[in-house]
Short mmCIF file of the C-alpha atoms (twelve columns), coordinates in Angstrom:
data_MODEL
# 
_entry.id   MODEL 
# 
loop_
_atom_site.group_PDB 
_atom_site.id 
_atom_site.type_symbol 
_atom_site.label_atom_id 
_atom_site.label_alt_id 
_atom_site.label_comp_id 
_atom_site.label_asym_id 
_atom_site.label_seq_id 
_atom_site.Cartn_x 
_atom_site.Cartn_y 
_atom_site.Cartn_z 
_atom_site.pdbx_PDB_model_num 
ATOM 1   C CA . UNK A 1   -36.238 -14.944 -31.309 1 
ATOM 2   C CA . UNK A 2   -38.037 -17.378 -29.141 1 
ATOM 3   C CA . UNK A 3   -41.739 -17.186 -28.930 1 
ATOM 4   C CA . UNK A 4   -41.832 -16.269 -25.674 1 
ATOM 5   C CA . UNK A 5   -38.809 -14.270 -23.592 1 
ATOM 6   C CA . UNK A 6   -38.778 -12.641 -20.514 1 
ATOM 7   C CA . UNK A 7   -38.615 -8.771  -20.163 1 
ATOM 8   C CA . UNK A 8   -37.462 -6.366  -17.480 1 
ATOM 9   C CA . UNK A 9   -38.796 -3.271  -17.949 1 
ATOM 10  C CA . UNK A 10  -36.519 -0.551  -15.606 1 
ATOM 11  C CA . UNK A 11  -38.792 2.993   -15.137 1 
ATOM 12  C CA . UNK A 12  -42.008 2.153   -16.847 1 
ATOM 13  C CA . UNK A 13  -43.347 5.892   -15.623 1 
ATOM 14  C CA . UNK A 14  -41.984 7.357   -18.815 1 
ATOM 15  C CA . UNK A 15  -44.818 6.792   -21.651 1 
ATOM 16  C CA . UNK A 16  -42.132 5.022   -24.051 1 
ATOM 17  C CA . UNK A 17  -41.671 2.184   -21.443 1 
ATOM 18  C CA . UNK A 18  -45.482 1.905   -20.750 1 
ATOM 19  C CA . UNK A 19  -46.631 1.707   -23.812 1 
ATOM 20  C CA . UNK A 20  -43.656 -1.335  -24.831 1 
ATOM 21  C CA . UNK A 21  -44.804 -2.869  -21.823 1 
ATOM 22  C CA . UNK A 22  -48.566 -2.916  -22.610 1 
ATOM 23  C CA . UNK A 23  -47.289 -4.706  -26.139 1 
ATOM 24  C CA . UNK A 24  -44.748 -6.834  -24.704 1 
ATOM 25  C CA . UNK A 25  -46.804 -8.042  -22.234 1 
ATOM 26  C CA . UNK A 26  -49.249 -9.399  -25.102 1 
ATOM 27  C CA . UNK A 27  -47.200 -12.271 -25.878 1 
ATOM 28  C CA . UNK A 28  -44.090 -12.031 -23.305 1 
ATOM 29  C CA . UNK A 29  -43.523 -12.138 -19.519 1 
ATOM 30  C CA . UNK A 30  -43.004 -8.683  -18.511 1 
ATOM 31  C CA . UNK A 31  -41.225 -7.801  -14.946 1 
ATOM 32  C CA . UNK A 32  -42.023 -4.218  -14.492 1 
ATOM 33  C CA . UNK A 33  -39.693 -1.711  -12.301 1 
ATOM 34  C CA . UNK A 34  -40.127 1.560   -11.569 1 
ATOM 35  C CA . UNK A 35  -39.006 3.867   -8.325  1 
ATOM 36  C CA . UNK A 36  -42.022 4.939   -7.617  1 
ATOM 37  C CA . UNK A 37  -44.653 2.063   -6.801  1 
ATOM 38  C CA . UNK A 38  -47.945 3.830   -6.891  1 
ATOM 39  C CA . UNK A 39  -46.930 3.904   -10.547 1 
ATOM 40  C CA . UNK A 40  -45.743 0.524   -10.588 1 
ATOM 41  C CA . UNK A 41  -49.052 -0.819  -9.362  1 
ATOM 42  C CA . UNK A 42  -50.865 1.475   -11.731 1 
ATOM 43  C CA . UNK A 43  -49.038 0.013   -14.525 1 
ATOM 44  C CA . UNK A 44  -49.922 -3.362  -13.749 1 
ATOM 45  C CA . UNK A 45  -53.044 -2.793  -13.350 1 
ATOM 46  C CA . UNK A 46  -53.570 -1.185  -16.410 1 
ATOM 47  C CA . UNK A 47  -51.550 -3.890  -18.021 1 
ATOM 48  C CA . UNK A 48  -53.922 -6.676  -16.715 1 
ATOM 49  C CA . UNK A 49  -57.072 -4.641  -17.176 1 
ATOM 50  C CA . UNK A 50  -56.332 -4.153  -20.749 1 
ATOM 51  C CA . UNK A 51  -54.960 -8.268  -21.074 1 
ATOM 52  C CA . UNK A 52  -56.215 -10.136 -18.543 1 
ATOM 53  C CA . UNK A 53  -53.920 -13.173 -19.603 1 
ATOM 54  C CA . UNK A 54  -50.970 -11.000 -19.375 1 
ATOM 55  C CA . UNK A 55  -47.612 -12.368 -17.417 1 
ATOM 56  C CA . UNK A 56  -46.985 -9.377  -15.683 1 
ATOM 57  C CA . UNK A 57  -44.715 -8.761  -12.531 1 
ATOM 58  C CA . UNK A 58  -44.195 -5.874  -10.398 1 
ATOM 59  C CA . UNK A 59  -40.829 -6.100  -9.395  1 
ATOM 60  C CA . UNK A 60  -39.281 -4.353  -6.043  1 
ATOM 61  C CA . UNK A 61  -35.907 -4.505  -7.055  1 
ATOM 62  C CA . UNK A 62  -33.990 -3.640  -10.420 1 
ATOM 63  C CA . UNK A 63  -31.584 -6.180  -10.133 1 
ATOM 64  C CA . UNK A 64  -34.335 -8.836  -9.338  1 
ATOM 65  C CA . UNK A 65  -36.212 -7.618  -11.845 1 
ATOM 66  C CA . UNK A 66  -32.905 -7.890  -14.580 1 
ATOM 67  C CA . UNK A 67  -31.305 -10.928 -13.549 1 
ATOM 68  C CA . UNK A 68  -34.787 -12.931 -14.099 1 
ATOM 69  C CA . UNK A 69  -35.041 -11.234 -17.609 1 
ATOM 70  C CA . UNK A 70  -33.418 -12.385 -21.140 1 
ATOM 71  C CA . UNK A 71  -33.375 -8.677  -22.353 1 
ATOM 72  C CA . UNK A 72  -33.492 -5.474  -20.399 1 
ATOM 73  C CA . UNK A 73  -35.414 -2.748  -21.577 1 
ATOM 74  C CA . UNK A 74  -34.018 0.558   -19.151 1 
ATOM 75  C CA . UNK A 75  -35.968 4.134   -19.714 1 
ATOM 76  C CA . UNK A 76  -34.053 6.980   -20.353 1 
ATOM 77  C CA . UNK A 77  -33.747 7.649   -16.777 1 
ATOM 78  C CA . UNK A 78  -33.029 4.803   -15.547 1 
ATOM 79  C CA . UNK A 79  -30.406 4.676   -17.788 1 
ATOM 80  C CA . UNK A 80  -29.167 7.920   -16.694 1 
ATOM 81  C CA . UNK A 81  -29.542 7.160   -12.506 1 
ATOM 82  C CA . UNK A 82  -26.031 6.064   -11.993 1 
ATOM 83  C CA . UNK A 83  -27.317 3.739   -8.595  1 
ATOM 84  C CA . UNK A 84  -30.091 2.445   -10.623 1 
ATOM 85  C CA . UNK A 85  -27.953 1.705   -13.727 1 
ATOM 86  C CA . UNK A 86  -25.317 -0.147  -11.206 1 
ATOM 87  C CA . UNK A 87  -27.819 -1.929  -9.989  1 
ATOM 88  C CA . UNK A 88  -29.158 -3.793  -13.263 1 
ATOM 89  C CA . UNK A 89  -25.604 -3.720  -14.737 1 
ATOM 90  C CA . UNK A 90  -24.391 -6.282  -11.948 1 
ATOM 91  C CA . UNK A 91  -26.631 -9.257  -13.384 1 
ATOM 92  C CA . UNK A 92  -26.905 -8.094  -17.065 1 
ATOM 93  C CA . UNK A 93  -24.095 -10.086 -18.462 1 
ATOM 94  C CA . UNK A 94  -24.982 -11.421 -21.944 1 
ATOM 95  C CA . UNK A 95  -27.993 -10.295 -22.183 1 
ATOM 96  C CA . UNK A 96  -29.886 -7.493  -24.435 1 
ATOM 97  C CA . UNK A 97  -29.824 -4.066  -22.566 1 
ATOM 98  C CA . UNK A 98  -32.063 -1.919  -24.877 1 
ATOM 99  C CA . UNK A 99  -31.876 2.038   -23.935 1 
ATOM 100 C CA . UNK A 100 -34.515 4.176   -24.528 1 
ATOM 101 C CA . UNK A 101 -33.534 7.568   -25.474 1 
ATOM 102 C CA . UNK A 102 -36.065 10.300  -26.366 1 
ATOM 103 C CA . UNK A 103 -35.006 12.973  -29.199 1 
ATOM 104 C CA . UNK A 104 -36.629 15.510  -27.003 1 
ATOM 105 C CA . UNK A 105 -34.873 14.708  -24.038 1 
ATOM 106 C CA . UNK A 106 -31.492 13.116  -25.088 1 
ATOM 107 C CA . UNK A 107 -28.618 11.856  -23.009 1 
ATOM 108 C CA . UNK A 108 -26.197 14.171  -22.890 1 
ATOM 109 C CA . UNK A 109 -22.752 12.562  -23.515 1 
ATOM 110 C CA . UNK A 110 -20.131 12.627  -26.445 1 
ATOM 111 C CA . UNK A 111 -21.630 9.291   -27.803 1 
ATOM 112 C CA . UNK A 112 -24.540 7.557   -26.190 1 
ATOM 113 C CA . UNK A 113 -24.282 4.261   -27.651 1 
ATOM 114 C CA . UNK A 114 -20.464 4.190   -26.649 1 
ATOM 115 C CA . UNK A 115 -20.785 5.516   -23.213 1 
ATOM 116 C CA . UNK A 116 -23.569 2.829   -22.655 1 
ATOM 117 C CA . UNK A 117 -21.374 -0.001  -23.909 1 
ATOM 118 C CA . UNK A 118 -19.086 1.188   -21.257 1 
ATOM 119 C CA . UNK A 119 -21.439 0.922   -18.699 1 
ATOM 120 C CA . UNK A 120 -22.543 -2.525  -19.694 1 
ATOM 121 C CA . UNK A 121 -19.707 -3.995  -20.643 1 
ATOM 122 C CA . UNK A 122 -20.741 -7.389  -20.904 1 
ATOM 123 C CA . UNK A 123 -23.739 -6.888  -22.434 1 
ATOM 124 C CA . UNK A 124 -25.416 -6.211  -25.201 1 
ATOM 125 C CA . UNK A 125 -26.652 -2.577  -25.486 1 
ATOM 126 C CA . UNK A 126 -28.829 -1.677  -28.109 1 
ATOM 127 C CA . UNK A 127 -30.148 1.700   -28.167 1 
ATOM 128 C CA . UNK A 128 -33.650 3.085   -29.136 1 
ATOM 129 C CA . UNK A 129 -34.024 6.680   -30.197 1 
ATOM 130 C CA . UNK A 130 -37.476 8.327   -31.447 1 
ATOM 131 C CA . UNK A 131 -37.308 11.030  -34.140 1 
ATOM 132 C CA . UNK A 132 -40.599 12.289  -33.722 1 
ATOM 133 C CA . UNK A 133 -43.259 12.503  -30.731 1 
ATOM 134 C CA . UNK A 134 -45.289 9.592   -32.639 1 
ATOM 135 C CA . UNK A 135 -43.978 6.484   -31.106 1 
ATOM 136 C CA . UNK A 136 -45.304 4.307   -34.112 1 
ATOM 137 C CA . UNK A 137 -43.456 7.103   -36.763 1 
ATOM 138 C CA . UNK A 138 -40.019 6.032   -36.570 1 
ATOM 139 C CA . UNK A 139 -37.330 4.373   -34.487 1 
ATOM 140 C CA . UNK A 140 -33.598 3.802   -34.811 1 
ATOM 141 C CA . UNK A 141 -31.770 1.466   -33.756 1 
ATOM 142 C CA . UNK A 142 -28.141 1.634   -32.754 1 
ATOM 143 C CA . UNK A 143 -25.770 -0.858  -31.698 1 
ATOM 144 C CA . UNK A 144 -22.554 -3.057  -32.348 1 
ATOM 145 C CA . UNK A 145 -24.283 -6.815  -31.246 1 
ATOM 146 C CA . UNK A 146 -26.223 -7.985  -34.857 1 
ATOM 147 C CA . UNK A 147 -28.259 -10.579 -33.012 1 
ATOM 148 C CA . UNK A 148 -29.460 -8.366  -30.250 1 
ATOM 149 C CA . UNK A 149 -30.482 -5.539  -33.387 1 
ATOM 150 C CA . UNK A 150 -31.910 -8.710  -34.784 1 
ATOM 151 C CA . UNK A 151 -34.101 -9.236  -31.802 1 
ATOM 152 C CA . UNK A 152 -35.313 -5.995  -30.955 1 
ATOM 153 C CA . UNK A 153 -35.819 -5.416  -34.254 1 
ATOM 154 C CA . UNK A 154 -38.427 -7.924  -34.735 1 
ATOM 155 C CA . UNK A 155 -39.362 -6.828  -31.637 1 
ATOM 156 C CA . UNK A 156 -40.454 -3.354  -32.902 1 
ATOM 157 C CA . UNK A 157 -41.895 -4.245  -36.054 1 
ATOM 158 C CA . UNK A 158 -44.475 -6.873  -34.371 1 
ATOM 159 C CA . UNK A 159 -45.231 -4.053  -32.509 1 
ATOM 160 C CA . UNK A 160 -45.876 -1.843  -35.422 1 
ATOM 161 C CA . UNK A 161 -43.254 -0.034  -35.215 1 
ATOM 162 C CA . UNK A 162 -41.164 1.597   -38.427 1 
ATOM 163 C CA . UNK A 163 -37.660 1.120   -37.290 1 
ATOM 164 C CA . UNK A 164 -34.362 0.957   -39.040 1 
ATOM 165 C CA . UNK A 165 -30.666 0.514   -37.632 1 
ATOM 166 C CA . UNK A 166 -28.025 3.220   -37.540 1 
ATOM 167 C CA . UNK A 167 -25.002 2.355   -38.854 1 
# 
């Protein structure tokens, strides 16, 4: 992975996507999305407060915001808002889409990882589920592209996070 990438984070209201974006943003340019943009300023700031040396973007536009980034990072619902989904999936051809799916509050469909594939077609999807409410507990990470597991899986474990790949 190169030392430094840039990231579109897509819903950062959800505390999964905050809290990546906080340690992305420590080493990474982040472009931050989110539909509502008192949050989106909030998150900035936060982000800037915390690291003043942080790259961080707020971002208007979803497909702005994904066709300046090398990987895609989409909350669980914005992967689930058909519009905004269509909207990043237009410009995110060869790139890393990583979905965020919470245990708690899955996606509802026969096979997530499949359905997402589908949706991206030309990308790489990689998809992030939590098996606990501890972020930094466990991971798993599920996909068919080795390189983009690769990436986000360094990803996670500079991060701290214990993560291992479903098969």
């Amino acid at each position: 992975m190169p030392s430094i990438r840039t990231f579109a984070i897509i819903g950062v209201s959800e505390t999964k996507s905050l809290f990546l974006a906080k340690q992305i943003a420590k080493t990474n340019q982040v472009l931050l999305f989110d539909l509502n943009a008192a949050t989106l300023l909030e998150v900035q700031t936060q982000i800037l407060l915390e690291n003043p040396e942080a790259n961080v973007e707020m971002m208007i536009c979803p497909t702005n915001a994904s066709w300046e980034a090398d990987v895609i990072i989409l909350s669980n619902y914005a992967a689930t808002d058909t519009n905004l989904a269509e909207k990043v999936r237009k410009v995110a051809t060869g790139k890393v889409v990583l979905v965020l799916v919470n245990e708690m509050n899955p996606v509802i469909f026969e096979n997530p990882a499949d359905k997402f594939q589908l949706l991206f077609p030309f990308s790489k999807v990689i998809q992030s589920i939590e098996s606990t409410d501890d972020l930094k507990e466990s991971l798993f990470l599920k996909g068919n592209d080795a390189d983009a597991l690769k990436t986000i899986l360094t990803l996670f474990a500079g991060i701290g996070f214990k993560t291992n790949i479903l098969i």
